[in-house]
C-alpha positions as CSV (number, residue, x, y, z in Angstrom):
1,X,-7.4,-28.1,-0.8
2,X,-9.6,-27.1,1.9
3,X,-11.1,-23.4,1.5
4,X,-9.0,-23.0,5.6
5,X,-5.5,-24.5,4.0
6,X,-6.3,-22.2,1.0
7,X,-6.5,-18.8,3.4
8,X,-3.3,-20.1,5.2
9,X,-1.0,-20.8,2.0
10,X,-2.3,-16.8,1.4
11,X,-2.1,-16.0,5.0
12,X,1.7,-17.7,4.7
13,X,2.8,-16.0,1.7
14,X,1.7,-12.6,2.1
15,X,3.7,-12.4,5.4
16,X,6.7,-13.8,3.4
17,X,6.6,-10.4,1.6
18,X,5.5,-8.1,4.2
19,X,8.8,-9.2,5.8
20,X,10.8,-8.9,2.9
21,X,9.4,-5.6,1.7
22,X,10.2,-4.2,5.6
23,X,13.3,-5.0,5.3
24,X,13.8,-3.0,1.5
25,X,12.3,-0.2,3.5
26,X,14.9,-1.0,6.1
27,X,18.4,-1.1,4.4
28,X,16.6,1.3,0.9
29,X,17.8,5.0,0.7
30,X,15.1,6.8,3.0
31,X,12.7,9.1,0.8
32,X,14.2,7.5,-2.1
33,X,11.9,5.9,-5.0
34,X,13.1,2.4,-4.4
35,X,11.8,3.2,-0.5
36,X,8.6,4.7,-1.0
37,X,7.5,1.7,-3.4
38,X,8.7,-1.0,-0.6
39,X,6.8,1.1,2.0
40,X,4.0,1.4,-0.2
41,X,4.2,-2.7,-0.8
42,X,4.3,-3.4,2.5
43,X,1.1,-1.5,3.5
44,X,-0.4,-3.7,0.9
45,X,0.9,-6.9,2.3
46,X,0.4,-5.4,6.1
47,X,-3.6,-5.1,4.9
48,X,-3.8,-8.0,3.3
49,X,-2.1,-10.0,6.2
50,X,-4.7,-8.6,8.9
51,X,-7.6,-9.5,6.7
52,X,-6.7,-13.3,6.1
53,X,-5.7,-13.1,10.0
54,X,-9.0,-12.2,10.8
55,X,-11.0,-14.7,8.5
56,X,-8.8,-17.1,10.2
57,X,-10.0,-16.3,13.3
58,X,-13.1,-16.4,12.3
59,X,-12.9,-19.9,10.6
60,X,-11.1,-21.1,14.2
61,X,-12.2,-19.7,16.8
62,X,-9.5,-18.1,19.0
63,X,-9.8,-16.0,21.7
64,X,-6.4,-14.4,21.7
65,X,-7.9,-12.9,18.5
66,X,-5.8,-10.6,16.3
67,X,-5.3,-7.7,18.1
68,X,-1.1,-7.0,17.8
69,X,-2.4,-7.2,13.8
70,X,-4.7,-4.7,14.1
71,X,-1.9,-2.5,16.3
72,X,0.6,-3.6,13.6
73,X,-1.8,-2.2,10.6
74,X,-2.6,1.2,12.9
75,X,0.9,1.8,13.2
76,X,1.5,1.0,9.5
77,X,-1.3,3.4,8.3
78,X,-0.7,6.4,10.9
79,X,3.0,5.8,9.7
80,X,2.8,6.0,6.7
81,X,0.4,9.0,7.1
82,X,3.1,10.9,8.6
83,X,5.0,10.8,5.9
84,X,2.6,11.4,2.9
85,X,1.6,14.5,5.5
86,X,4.2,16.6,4.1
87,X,2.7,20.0,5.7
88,X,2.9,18.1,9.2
89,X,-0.6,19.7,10.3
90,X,-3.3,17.7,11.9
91,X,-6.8,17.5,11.9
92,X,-9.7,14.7,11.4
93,X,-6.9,11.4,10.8
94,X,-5.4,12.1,13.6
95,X,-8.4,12.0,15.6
96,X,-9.3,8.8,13.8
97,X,-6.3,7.3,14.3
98,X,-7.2,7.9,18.4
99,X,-10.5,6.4,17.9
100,X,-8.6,3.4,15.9
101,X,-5.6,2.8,18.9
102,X,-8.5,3.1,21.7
103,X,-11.0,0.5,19.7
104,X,-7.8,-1.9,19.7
105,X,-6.5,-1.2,23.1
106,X,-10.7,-2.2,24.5
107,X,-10.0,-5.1,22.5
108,X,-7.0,-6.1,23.7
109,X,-7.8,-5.3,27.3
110,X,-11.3,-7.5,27.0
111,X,-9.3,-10.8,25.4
112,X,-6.9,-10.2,28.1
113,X,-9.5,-10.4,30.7
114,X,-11.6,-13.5,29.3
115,X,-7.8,-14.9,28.9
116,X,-7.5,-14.6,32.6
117,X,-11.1,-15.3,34.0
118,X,-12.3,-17.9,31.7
119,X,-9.8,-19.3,28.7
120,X,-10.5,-21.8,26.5
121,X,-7.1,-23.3,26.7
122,X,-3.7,-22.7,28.5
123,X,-3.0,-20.5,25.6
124,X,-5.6,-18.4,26.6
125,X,-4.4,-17.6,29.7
126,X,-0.2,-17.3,28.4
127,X,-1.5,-15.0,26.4
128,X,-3.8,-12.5,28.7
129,X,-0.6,-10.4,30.1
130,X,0.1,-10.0,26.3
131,X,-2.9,-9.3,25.4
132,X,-2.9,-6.5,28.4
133,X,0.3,-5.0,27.1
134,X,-0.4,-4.4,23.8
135,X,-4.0,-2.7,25.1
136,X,-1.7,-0.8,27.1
137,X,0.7,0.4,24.0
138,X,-2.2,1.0,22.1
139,X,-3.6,3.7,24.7
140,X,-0.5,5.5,24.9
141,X,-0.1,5.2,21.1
142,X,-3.7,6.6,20.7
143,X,-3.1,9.6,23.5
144,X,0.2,10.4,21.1
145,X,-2.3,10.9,18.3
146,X,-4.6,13.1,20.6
147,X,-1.4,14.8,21.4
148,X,0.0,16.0,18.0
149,X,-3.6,16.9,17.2
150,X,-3.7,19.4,19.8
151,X,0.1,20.6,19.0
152,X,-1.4,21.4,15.6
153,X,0.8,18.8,14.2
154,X,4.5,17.7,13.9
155,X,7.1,19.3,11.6
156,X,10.8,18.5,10.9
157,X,13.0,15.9,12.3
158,X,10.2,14.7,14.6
159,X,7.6,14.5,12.1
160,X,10.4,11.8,10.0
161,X,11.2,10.2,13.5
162,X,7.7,9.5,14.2
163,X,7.5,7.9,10.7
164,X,10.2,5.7,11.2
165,X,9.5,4.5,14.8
166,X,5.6,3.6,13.4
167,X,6.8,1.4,10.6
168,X,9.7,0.7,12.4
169,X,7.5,-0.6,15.1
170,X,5.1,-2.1,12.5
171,X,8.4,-4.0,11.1
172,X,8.9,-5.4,14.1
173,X,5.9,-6.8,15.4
174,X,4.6,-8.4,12.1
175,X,8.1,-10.1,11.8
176,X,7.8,-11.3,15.7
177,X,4.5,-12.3,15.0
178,X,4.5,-13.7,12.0
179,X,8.0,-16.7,12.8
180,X,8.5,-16.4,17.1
181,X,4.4,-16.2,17.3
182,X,4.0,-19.6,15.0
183,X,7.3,-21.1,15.8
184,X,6.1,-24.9,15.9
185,X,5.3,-24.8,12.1
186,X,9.0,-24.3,11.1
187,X,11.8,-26.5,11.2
188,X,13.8,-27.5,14.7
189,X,17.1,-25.8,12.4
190,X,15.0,-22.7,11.7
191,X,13.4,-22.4,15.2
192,X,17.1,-22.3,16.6
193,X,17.6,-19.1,14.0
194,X,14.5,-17.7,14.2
195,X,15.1,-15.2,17.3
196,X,17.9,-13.8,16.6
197,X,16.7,-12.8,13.4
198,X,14.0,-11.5,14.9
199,X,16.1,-9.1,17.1
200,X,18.2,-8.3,14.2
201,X,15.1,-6.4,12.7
202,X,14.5,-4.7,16.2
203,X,18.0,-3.4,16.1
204,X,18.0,-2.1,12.6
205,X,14.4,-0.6,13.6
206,X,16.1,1.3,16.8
207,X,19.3,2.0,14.2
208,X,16.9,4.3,12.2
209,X,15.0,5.8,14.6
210,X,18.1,6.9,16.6
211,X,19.7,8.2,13.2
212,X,16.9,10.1,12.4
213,X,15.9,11.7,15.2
214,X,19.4,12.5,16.7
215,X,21.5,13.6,13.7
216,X,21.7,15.2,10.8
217,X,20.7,12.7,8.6
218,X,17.8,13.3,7.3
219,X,18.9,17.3,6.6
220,X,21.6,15.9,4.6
221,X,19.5,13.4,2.6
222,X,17.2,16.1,1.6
């Protein structure tokens, strides 16, 4: 086995159990054990994913790059910041975590414009307005961060729904990315599946982040 087919059986596998360890932290008791540890599993598997991503890319050259991994792996990290945070101030990570959103969204915006003024292949070019959007969520993502920074940080019910709409979010985009984004290597019988499952996780995602921010929930469960 070729050292490439080697990185993509990992590649392969470690989104296998990002996705299943999302959806533990999904459907799990929130703040229970059971929840932290699949949280906790997925930021391992999130990591791991954008690192094998990006020797990938490296080992095929691509110039749509990996940029909605490195979003997915800032909203994983500032997420589950949020939640280890328990005093809800803010100092020097959230300023990173600015730094980190603007350094993707120049990224984003630069493969969107070589996607546009000079791809490589017609996928290049599909993927430029993509490319643009996610540069786009990443700025007002990172302006969010600069935001509860100088708020002094984020207590309460919006401190727990800006957890769950980060790895919510995360969820989401590593599932999308990871079947719908590389929908030619499954079956015709899975590809016919594949989308709806896909919006299933962005329903459950938008489930939780409407519970917690606009009931009681969380008050109850702790």
């Amino acid at each position: 086995m070729s050292l490439d087919s080697l990185v993509s059986v990992v590649h392969v596998t470690l989104g296998a159990a990002m996705t299943l360890t999302a959806v533990a932290a999904l459907i799990l008791a929130k703040g229970s054990r059971a929840h932290r540890l699949a949280g906790a599993l997925f930021f391992a598997a999130m990591a791991s994913m954008v690192l094998t991503a990006s020797v990938l890319s490296l080992m095929r050259p691509d110039i749509r790059g990996n940029v909605l991994g490195f979003l997915t792996l800032y909203l994983t990290v500032t997420g589950w910041w949020t939640a280890r945070n328990r005093v809800g101030g803010a100092g020097r990570f959230e300023i990173g975590a600015a730094v980190a959103a603007g350094l993707v969204a120049v990224l984003s915006f630069y493969y969107g414009y070589v996607g546009m003024t000079d791809p490589v292949s017609s996928k290049d070019a599909m993927f430029a307005p993509v490319s643009h959007f996610i540069g786009g969520l990443a700025l007002l993502f990172g302006v969010m961060d600069l935001s509860v920074y100088f708020r002094g940080g984020v207590q309460g019910p919006k401190r727990f729904t800006r957890h769950a709409w980060r790895m919510g979010l995360a969820a989401f985009f590593a599932t999308a990315a990871g079947f719908i984004g590389q929908m030619e290597r499954f079956p015709d019988a899975m590809q016919r599946v594949i989308p709806y499952g896909v919006l299933a996780m962005l329903a459950v995602v938008l489930f939780w982040i409407v519970r917690v921010r606009f009931t009681r929930w969380r008050m109850r469960a702790v």
